[in-house]
CHARMM-style PDB file with segment names, atoms N, HN, CA, C and O in Angstrom:
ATOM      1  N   UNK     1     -29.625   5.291   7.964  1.00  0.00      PROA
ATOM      2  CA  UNK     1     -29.563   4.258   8.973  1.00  0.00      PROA
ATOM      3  C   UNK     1     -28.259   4.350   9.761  1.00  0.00      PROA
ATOM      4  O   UNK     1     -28.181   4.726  10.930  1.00  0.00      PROA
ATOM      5  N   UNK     2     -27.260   3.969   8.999  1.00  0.00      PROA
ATOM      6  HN  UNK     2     -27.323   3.663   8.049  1.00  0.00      PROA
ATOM      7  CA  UNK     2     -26.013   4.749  10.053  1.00  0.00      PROA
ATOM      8  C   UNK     2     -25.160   5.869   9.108  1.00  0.00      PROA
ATOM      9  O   UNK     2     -23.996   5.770   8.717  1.00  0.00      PROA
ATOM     10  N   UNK     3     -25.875   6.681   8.934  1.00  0.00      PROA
ATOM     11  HN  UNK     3     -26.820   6.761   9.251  1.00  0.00      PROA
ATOM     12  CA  UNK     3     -25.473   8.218   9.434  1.00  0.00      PROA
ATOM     13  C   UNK     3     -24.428   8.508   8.650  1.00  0.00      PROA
ATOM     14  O   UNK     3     -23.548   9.251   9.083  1.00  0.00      PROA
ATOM     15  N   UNK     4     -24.334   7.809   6.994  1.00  0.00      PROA
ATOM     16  HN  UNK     4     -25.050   7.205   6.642  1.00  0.00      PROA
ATOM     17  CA  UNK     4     -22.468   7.851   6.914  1.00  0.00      PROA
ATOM     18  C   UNK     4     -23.118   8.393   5.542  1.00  0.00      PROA
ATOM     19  O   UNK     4     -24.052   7.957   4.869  1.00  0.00      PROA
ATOM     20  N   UNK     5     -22.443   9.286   5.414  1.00  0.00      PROA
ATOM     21  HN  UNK     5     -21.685   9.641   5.961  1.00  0.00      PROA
ATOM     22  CA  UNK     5     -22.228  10.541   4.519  1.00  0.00      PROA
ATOM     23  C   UNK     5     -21.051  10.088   3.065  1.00  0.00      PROA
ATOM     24  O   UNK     5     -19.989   9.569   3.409  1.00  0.00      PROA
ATOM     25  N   UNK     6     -21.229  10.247   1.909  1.00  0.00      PROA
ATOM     26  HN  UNK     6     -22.092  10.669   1.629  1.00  0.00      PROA
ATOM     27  CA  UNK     6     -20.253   9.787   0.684  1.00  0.00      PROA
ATOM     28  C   UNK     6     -19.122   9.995   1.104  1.00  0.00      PROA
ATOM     29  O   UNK     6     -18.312   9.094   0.885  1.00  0.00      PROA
ATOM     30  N   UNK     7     -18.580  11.359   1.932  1.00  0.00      PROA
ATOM     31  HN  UNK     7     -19.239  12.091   2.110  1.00  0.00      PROA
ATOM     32  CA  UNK     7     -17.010  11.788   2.064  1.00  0.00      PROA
ATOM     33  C   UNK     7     -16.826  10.540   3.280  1.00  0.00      PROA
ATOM     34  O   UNK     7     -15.723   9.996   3.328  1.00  0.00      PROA
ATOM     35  N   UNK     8     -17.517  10.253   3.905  1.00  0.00      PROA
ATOM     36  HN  UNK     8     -18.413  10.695   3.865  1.00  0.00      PROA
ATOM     37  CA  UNK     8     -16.995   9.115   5.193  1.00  0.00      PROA
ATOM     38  C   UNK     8     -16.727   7.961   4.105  1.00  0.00      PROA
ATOM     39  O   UNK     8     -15.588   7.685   3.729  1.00  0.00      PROA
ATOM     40  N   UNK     9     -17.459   7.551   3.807  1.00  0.00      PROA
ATOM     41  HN  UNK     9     -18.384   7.776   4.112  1.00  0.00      PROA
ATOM     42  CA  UNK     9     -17.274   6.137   3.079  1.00  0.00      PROA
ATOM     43  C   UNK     9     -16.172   6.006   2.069  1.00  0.00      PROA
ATOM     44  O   UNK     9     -15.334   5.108   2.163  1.00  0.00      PROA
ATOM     45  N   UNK    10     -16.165   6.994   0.993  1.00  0.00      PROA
ATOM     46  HN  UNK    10     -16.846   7.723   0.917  1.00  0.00      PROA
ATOM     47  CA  UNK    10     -14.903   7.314   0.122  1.00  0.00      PROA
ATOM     48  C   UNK    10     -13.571   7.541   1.035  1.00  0.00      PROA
ATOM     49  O   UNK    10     -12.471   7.081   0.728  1.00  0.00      PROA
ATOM     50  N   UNK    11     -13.820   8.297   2.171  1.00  0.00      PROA
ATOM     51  HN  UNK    11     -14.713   8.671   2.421  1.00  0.00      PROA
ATOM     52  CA  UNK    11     -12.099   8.110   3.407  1.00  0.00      PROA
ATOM     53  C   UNK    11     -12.334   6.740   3.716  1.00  0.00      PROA
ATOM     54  O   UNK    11     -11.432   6.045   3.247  1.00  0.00      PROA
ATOM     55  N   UNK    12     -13.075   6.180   4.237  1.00  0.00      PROA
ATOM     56  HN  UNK    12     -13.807   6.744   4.618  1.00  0.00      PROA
ATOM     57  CA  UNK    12     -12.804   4.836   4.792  1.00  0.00      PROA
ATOM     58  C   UNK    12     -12.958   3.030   3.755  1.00  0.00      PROA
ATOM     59  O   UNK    12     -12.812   1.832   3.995  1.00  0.00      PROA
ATOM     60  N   UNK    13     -13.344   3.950   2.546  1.00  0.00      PROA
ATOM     61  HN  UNK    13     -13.462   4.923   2.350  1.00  0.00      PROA
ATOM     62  CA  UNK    13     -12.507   3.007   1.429  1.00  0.00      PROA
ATOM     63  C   UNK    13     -11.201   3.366   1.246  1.00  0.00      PROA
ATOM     64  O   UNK    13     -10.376   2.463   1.383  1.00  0.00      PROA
ATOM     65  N   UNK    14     -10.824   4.420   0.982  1.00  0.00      PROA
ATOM     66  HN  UNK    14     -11.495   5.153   0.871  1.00  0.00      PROA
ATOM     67  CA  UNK    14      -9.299   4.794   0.223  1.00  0.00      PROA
ATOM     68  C   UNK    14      -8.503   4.982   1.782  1.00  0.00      PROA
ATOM     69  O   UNK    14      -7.531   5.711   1.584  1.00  0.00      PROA
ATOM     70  N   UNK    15      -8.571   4.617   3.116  1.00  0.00      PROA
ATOM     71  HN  UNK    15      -9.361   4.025   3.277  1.00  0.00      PROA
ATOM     72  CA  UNK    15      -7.596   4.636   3.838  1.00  0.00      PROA
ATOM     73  C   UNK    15      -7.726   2.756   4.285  1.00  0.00      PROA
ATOM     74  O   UNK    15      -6.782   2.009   4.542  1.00  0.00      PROA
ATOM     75  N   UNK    16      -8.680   2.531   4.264  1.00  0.00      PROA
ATOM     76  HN  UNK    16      -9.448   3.138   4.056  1.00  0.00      PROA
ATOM     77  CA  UNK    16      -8.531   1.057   4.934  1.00  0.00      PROA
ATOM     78  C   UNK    16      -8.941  -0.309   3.795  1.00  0.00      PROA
ATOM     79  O   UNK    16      -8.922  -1.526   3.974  1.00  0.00      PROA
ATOM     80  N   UNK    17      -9.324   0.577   2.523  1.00  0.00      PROA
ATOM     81  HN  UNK    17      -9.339   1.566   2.378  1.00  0.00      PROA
ATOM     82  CA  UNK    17      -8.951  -0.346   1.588  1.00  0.00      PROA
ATOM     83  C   UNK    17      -8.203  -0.477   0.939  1.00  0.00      PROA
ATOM     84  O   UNK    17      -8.159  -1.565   0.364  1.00  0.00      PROA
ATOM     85  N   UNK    18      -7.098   0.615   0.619  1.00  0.00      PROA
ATOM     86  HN  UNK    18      -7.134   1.499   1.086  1.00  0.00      PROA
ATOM     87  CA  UNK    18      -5.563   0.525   0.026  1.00  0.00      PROA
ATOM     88  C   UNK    18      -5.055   0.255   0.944  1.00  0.00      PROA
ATOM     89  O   UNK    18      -3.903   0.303   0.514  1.00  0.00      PROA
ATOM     90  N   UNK    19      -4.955  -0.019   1.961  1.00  0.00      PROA
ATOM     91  HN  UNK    19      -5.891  -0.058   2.310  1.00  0.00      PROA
ATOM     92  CA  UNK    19      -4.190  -0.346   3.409  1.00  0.00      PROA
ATOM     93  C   UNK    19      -4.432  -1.820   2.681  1.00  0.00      PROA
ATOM     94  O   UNK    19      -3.412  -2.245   2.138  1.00  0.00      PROA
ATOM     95  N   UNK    20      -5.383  -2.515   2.593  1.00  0.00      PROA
ATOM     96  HN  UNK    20      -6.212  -2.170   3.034  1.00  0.00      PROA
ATOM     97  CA  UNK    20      -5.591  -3.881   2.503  1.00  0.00      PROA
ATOM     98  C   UNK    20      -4.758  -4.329   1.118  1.00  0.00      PROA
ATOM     99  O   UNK    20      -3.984  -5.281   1.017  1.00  0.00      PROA
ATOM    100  N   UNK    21      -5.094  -3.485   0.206  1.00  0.00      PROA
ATOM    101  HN  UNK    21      -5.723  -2.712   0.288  1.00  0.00      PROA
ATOM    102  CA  UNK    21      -4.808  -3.633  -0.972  1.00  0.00      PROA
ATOM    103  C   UNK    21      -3.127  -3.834  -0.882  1.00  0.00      PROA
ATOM    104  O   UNK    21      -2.570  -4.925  -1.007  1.00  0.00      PROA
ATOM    105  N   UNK    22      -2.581  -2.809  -0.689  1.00  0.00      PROA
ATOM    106  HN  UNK    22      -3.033  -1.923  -0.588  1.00  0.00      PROA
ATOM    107  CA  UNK    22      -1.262  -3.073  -0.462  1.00  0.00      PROA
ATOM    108  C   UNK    22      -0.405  -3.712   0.589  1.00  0.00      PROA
ATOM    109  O   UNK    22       0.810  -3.904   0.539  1.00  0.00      PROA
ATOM    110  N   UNK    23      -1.387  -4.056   1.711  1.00  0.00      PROA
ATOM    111  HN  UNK    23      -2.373  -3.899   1.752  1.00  0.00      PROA
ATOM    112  CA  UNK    23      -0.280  -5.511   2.524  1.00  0.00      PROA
ATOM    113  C   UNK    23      -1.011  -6.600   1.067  1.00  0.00      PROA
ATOM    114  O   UNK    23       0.034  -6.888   0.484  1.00  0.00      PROA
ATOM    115  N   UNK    24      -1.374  -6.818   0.811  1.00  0.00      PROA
ATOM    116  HN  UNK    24      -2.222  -6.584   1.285  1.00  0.00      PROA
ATOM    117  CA  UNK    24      -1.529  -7.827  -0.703  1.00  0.00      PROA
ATOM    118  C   UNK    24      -0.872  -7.829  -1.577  1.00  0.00      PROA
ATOM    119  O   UNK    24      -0.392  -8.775  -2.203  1.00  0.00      PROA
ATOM    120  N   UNK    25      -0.770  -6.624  -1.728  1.00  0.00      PROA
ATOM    121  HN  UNK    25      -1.159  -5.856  -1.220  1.00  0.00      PROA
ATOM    122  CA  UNK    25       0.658  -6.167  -3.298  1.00  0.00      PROA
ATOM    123  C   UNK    25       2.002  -6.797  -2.685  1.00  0.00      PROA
ATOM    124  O   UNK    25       2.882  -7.253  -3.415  1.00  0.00      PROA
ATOM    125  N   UNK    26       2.102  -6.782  -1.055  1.00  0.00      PROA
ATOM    126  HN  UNK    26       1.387  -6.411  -0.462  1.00  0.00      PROA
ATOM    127  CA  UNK    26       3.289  -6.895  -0.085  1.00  0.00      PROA
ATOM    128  C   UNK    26       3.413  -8.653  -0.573  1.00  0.00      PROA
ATOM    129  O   UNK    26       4.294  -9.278  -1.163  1.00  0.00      PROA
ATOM    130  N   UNK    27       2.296  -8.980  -0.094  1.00  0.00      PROA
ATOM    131  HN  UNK    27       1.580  -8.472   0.385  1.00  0.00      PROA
ATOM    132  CA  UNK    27       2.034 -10.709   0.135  1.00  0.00      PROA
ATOM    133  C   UNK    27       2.399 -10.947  -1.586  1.00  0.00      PROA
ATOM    134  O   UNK    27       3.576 -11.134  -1.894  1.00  0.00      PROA
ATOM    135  N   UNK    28       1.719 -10.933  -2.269  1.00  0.00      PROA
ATOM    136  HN  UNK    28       0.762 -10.781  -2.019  1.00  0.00      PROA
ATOM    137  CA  UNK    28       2.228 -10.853  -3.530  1.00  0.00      PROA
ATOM    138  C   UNK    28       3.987 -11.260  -3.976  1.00  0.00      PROA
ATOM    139  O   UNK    28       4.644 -12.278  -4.193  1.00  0.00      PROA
ATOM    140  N   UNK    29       4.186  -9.917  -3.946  1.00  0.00      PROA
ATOM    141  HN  UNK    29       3.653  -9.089  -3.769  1.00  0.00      PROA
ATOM    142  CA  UNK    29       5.626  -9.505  -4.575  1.00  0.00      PROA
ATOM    143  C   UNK    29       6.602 -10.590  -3.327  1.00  0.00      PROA
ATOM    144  O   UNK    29       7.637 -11.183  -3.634  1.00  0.00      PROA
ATOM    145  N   UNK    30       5.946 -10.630  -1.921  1.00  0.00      PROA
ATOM    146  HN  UNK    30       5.105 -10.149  -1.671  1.00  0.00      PROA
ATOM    147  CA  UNK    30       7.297 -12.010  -1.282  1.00  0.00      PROA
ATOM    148  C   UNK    30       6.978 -13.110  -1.791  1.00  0.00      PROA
ATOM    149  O   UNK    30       7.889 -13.923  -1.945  1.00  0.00      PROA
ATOM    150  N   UNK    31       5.469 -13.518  -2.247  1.00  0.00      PROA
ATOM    151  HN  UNK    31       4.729 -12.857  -2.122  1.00  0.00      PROA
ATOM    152  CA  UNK    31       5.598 -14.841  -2.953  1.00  0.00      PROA
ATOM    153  C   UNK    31       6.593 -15.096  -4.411  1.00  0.00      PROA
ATOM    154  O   UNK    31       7.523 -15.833  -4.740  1.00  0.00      PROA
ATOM    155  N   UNK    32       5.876 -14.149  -4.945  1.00  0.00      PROA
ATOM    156  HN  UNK    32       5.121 -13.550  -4.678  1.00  0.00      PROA
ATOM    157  CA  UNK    32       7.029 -14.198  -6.067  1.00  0.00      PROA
ATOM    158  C   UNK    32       8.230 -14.370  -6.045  1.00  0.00      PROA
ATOM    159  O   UNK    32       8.689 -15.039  -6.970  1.00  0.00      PROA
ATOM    160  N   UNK    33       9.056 -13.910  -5.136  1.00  0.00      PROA
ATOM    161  HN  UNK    33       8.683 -13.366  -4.385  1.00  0.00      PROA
ATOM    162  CA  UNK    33      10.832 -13.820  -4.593  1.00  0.00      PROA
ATOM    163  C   UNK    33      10.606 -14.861  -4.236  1.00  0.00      PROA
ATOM    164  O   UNK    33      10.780 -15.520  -5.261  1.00  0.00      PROA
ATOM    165  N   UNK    34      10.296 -15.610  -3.390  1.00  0.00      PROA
ATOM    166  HN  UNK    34      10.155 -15.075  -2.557  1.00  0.00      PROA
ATOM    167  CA  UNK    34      10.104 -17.093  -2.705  1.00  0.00      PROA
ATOM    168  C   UNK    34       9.856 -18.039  -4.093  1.00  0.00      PROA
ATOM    169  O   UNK    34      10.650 -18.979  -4.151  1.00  0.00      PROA
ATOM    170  N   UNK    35       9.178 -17.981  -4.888  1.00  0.00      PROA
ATOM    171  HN  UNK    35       8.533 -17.218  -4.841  1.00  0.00      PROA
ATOM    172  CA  UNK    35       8.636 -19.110  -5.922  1.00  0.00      PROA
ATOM    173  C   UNK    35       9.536 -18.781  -6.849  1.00  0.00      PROA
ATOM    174  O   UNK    35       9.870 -19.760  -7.515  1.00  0.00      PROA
ATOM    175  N   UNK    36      10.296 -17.330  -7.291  1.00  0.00      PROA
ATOM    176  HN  UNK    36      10.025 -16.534  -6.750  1.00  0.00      PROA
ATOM    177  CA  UNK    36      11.060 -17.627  -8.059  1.00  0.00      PROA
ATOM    178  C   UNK    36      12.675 -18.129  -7.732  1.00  0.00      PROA
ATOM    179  O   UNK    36      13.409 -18.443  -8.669  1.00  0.00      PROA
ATOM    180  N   UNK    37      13.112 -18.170  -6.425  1.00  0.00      PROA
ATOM    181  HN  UNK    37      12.516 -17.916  -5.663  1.00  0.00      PROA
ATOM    182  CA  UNK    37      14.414 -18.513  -5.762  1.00  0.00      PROA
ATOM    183  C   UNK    37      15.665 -17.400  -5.959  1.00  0.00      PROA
ATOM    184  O   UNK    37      16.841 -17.618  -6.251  1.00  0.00      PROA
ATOM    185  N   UNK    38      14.859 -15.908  -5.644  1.00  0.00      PROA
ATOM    186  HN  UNK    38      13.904 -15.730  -5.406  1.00  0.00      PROA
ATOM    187  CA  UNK    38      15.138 -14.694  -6.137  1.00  0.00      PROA
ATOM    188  C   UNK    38      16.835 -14.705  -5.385  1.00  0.00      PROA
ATOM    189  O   UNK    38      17.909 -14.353  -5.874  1.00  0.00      PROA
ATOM    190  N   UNK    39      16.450 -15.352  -3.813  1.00  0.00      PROA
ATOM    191  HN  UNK    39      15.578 -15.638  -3.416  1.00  0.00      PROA
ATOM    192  CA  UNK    39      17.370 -14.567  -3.262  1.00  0.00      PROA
ATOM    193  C   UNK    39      17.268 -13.719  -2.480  1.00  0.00      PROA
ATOM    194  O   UNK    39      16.207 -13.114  -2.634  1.00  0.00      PROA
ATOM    195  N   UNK    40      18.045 -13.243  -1.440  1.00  0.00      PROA
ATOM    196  HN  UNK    40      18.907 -13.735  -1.316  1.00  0.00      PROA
ATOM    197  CA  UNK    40      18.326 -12.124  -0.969  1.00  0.00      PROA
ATOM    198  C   UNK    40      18.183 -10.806  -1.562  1.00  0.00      PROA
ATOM    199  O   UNK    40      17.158 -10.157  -1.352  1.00  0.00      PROA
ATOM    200  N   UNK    41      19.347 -10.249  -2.455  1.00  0.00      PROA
ATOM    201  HN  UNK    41      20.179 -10.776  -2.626  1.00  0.00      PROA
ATOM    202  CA  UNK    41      19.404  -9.861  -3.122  1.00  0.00      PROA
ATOM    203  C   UNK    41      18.307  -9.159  -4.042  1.00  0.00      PROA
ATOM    204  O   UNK    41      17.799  -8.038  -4.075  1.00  0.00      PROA
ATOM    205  N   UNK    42      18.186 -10.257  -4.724  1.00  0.00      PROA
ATOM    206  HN  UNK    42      18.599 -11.168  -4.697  1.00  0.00      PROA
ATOM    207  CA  UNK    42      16.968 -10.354  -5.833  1.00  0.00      PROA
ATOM    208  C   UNK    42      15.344  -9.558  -5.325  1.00  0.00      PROA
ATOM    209  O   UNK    42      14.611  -8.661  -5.743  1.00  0.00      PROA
ATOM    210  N   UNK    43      15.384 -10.589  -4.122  1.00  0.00      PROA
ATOM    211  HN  UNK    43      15.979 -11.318  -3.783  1.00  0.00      PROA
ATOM    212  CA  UNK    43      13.871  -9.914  -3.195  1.00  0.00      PROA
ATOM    213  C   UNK    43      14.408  -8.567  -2.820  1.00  0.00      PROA
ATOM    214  O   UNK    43      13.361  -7.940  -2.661  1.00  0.00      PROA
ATOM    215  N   UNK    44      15.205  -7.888  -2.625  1.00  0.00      PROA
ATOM    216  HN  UNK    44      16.055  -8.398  -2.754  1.00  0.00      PROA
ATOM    217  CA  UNK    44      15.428  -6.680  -2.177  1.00  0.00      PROA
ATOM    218  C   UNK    44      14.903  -5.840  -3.680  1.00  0.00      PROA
ATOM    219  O   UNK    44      14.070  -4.935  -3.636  1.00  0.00      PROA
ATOM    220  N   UNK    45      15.473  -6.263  -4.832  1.00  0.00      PROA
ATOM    221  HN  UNK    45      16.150  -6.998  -4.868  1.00  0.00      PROA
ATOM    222  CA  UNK    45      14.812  -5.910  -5.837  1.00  0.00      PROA
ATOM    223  C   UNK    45      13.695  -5.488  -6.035  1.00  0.00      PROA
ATOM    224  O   UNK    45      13.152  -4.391  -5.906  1.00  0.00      PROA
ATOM    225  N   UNK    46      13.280  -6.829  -6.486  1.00  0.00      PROA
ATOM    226  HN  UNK    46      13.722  -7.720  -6.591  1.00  0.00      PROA
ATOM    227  CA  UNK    46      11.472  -6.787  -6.431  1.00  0.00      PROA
ATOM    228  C   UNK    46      10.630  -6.119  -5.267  1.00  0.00      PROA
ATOM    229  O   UNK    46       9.455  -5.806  -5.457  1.00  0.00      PROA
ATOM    230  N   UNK    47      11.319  -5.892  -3.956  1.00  0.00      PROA
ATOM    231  HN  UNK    47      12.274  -6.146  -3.801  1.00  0.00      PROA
ATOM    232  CA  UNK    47      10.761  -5.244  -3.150  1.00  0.00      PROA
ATOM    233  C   UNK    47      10.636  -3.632  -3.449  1.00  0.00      PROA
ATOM    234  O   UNK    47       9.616  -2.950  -3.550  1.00  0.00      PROA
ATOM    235  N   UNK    48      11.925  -3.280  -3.548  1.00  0.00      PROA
ATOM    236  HN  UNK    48      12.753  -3.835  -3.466  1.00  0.00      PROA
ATOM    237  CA  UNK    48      12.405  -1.851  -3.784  1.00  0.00      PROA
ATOM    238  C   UNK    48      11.598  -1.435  -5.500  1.00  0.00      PROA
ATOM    239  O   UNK    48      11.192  -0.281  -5.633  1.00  0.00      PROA
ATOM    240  N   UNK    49      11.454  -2.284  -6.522  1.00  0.00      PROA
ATOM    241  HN  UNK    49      11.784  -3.222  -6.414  1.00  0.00      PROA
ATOM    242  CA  UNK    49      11.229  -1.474  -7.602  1.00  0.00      PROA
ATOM    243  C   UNK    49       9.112  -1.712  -7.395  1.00  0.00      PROA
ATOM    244  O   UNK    49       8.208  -0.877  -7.352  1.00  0.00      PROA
ATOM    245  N   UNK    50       9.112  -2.828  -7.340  1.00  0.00      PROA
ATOM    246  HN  UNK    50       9.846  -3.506  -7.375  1.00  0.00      PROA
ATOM    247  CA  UNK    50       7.634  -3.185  -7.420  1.00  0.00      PROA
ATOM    248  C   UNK    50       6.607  -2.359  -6.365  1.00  0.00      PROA
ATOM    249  O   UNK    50       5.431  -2.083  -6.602  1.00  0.00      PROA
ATOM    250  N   UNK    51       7.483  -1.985  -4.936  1.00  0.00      PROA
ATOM    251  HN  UNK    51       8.438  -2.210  -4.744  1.00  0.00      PROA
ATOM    252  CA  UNK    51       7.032  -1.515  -4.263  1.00  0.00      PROA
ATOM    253  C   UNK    51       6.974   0.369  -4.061  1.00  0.00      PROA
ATOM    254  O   UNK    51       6.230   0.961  -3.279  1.00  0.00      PROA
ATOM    255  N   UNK    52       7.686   0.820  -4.732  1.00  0.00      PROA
ATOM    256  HN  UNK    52       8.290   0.339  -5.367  1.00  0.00      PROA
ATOM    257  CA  UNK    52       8.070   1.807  -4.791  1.00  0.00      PROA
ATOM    258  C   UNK    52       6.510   2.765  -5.097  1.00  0.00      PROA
ATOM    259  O   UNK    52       5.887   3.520  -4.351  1.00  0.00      PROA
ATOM    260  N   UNK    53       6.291   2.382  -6.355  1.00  0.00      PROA
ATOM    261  HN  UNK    53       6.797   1.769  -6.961  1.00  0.00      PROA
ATOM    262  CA  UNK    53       4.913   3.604  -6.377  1.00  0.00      PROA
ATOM    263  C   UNK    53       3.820   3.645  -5.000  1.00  0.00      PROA
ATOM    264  O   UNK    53       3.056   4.508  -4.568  1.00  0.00      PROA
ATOM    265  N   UNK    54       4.210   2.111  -4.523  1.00  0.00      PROA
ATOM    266  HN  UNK    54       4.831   1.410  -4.874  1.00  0.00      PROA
ATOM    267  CA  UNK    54       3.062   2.168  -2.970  1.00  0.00      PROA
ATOM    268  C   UNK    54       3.781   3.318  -2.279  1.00  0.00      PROA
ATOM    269  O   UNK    54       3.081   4.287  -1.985  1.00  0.00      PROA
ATOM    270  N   UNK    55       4.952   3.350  -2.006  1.00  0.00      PROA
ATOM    271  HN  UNK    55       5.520   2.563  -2.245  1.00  0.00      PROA
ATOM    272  CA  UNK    55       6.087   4.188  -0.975  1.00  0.00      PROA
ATOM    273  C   UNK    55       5.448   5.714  -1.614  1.00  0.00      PROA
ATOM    274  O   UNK    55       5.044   6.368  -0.652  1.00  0.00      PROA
ATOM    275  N   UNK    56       5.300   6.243  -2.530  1.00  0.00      PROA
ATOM    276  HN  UNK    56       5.628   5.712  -3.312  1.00  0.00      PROA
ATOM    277  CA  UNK    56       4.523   7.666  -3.089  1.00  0.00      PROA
ATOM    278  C   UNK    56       3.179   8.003  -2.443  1.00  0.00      PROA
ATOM    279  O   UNK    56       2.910   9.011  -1.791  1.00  0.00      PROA
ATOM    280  N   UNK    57       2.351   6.928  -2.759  1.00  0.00      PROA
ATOM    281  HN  UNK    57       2.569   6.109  -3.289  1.00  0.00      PROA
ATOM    282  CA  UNK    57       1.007   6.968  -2.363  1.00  0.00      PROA
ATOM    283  C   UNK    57       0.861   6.807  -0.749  1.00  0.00      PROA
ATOM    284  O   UNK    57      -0.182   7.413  -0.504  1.00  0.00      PROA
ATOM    285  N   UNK    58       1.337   6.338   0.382  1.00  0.00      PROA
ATOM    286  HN  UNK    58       2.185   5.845   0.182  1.00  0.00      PROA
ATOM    287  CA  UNK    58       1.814   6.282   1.288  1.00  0.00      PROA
ATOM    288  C   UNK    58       2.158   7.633   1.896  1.00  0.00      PROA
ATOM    289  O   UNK    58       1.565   8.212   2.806  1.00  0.00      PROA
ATOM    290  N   UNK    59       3.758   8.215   0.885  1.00  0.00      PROA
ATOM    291  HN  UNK    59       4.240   7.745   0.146  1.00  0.00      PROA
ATOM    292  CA  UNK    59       4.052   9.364   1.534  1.00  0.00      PROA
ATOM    293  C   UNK    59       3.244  10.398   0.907  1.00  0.00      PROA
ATOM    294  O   UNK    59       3.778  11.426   1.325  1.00  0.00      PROA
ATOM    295  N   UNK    60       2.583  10.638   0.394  1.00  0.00      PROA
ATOM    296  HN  UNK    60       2.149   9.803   0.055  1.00  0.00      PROA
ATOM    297  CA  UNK    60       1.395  11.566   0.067  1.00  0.00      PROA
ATOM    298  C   UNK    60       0.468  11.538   0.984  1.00  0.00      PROA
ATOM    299  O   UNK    60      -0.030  12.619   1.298  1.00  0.00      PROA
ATOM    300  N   UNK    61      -0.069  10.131   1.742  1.00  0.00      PROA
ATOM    301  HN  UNK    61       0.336   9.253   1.488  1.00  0.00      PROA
ATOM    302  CA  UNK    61      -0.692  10.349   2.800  1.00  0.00      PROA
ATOM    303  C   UNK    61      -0.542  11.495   3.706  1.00  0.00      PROA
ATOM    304  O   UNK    61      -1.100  12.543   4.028  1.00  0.00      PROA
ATOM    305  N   UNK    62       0.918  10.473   4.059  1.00  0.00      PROA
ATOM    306  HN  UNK    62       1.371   9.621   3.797  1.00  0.00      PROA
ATOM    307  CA  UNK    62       1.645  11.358   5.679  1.00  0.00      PROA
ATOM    308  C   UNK    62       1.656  12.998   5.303  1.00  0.00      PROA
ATOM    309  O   UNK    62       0.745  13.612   5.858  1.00  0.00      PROA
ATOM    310  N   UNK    63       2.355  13.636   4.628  1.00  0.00      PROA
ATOM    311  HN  UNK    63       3.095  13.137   4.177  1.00  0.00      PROA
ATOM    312  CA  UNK    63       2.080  14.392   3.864  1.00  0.00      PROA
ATOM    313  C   UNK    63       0.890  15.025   4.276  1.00  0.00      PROA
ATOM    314  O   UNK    63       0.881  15.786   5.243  1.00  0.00      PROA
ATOM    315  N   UNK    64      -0.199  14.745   3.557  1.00  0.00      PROA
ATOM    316  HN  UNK    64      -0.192  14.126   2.772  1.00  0.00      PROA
ATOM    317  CA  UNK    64      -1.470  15.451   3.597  1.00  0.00      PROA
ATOM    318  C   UNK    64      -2.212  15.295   5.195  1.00  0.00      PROA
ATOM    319  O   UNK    64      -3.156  15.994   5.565  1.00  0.00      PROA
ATOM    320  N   UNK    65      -1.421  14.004   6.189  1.00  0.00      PROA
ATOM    321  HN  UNK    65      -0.654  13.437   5.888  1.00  0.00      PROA
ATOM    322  CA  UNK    65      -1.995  14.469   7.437  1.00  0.00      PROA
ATOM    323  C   UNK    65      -1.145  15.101   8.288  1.00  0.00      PROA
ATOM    324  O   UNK    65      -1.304  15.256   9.499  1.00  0.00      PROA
ATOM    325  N   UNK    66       0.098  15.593   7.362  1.00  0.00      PROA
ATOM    326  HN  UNK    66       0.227  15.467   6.378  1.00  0.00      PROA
ATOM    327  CA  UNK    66       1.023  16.735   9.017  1.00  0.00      PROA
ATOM    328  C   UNK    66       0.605  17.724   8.141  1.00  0.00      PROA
ATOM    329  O   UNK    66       0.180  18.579   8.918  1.00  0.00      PROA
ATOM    330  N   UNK    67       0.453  18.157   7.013  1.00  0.00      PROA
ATOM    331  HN  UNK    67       0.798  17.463   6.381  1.00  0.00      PROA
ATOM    332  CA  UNK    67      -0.093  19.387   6.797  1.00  0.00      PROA
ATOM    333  C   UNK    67      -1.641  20.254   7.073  1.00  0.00      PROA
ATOM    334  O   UNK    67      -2.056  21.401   6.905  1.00  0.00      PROA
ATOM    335  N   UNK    68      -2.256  18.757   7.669  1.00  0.00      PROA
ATOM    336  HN  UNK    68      -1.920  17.825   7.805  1.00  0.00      PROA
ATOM    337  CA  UNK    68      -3.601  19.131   7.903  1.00  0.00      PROA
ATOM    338  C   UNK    68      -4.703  19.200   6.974  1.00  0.00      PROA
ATOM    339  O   UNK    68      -5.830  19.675   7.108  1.00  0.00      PROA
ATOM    340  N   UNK    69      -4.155  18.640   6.028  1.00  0.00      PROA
ATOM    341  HN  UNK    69      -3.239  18.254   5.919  1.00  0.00      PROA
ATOM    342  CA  UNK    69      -5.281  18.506   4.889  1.00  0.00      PROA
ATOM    343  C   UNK    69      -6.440  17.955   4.622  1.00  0.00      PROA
ATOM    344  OT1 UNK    69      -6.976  18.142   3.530  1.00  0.00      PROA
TER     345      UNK     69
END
C-alpha cells in the first residue's frame, strides 16, 4: 500500500525515533537538575555524564553519513 520496504521503516525508526527518544532523555535529565536544585554546576554534570553515551550514538551517525555509509 505505501511501498515501504523493512530497510525504510527500520531507517526511519532508528533516525526519527532515537531523535525523539533522546530530546526525552534531554527533557528528562533537565527535569531532574531542576527538581533536584542541582545548580549550575551540578546540571552541567548530569548533562555531561548522563548524556554522554547519546554524544557516541550521535557521533557514529555523523560518522557513517560523511563516510557514505
Amino acid at each position: 500500500m505505501f511501498n515501504l520496504s523493512e530497510e525504510k521503516v527500520a531507517e526511519f525508526g532508528m533516525t526519527w525515533g532515537l531523535t525523539a527518544m533522546i530530546g526525552f532523555m534531554l527533557f528528562i535529565i533537565w527535569d531532574l537538575a531542576k527538581k533536584s536544585n542541582a545548580g549550575k554546576f551540578g546540571a552541567f554534570v548530569l548533562f555531561f555524564v548522563l548524556a554522554f553515551g547519546m554524544l557516541g550514538f550521535i557521533a557514529k551517525s555523523v560518522i557513517k553519513w560523511l563516510m557514505g555509509i
